[in-house]
C-alpha positions as CSV (number, residue, x, y, z in Angstrom):
1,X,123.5,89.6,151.5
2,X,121.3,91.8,149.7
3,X,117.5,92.5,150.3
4,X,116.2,90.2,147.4
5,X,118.1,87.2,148.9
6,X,116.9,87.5,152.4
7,X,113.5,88.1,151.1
8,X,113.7,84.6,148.7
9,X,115.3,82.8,152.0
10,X,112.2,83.9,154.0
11,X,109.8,82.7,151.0
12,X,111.8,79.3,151.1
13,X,111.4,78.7,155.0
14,X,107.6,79.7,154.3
15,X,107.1,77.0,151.7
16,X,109.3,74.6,154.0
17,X,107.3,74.6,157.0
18,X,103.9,74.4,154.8
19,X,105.5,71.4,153.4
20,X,106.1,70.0,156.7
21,X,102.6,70.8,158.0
22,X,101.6,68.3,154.7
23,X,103.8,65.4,155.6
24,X,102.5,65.6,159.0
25,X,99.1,65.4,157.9
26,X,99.9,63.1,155.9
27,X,98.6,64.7,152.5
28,X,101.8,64.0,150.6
29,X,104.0,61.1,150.8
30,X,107.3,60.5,151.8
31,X,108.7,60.5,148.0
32,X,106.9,63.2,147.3
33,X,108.0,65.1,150.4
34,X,111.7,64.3,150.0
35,X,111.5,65.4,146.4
36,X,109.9,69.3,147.2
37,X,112.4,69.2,150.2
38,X,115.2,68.5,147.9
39,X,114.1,71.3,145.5
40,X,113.5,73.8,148.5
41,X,117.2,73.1,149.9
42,X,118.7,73.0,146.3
43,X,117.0,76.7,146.0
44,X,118.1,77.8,149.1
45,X,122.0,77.1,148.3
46,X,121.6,78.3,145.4
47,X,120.6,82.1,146.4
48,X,122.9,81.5,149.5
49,X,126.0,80.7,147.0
50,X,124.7,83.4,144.0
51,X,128.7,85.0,143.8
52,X,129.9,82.0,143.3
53,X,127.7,80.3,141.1
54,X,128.3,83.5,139.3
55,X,131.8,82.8,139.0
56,X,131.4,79.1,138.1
57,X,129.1,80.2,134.9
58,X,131.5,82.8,133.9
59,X,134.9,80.6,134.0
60,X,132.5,77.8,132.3
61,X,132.3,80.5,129.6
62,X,128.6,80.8,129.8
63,X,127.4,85.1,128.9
64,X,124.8,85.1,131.3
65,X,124.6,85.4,135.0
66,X,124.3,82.5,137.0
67,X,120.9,83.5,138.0
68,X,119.9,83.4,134.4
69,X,121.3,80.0,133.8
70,X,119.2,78.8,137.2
71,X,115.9,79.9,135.5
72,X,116.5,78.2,132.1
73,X,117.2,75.2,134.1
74,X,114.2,75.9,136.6
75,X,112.2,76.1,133.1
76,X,113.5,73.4,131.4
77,X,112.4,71.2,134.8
78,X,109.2,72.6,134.5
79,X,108.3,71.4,131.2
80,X,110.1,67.8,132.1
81,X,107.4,67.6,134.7
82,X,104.6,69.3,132.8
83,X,105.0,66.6,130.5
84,X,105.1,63.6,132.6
85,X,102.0,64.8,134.4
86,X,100.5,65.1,130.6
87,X,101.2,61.3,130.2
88,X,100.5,60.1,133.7
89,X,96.9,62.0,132.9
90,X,96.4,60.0,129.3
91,X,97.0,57.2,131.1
92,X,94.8,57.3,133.7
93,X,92.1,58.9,130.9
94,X,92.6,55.4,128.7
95,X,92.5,53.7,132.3
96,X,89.3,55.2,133.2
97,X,87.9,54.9,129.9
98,X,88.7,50.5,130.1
99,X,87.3,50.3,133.5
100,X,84.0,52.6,132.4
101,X,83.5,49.9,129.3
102,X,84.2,46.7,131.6
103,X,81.6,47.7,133.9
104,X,79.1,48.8,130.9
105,X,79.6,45.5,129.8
106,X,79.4,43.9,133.4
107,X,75.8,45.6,134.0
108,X,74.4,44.7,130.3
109,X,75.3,41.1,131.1
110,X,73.2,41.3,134.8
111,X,70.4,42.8,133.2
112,X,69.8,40.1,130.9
């Protein structure tokens, strides 16, 4: 195992505990808990089976290295989630923005 892989293992366990010390405090839920734990473990076999993920690109016929084909996908997630957080944020603007005229209405109505 070479120096970068150890070194990304380490990082892993680091973000692992810290995500345990969350759930324990209670500052993320289960779902989202499972979900970061599921990506943690995902990245951890991933680096652990590099060569052979390697391997598997190359028979698939794919030019680039494996590790190459896990950051366009890394990337591609990103945006995915980038993109539902932009419309889980509209939403909760239009929400915000109903609620803020109901009660505008509700204290114009008191007043009279």
């Amino acid at each position: 195992m070479y120096l970068q892989e150890i070194i990304a293992l380490i990082l892993i366990v680091f973000f692992v505990s810290r995500l345990l010390v969350q759930k324990k405090k209670k500052i993320i839920s289960r779902n989202e808990f499972g979900l970061w734990l599921s990506f943690w473990l995902v990245a951890a076999l991933s680096i652990v089976f590099l060569k052979t993920l390697d391997r598997l690109a190359a028979s698939l016929g794919f030019a680039a290295s494996s590790i190459a084909l896990l950051s366009y996908a890394a990337i591609f997630i990103l945006f995915y989630l980038v993109f539902r957080l932009r419309l889980r944020l509209a939403k909760l603007d239009r929400d915000l923005t109903e609620l803020t005229r109901e009660m505008a209405i509700l204290k114009k109505e008191q007043q009279k």
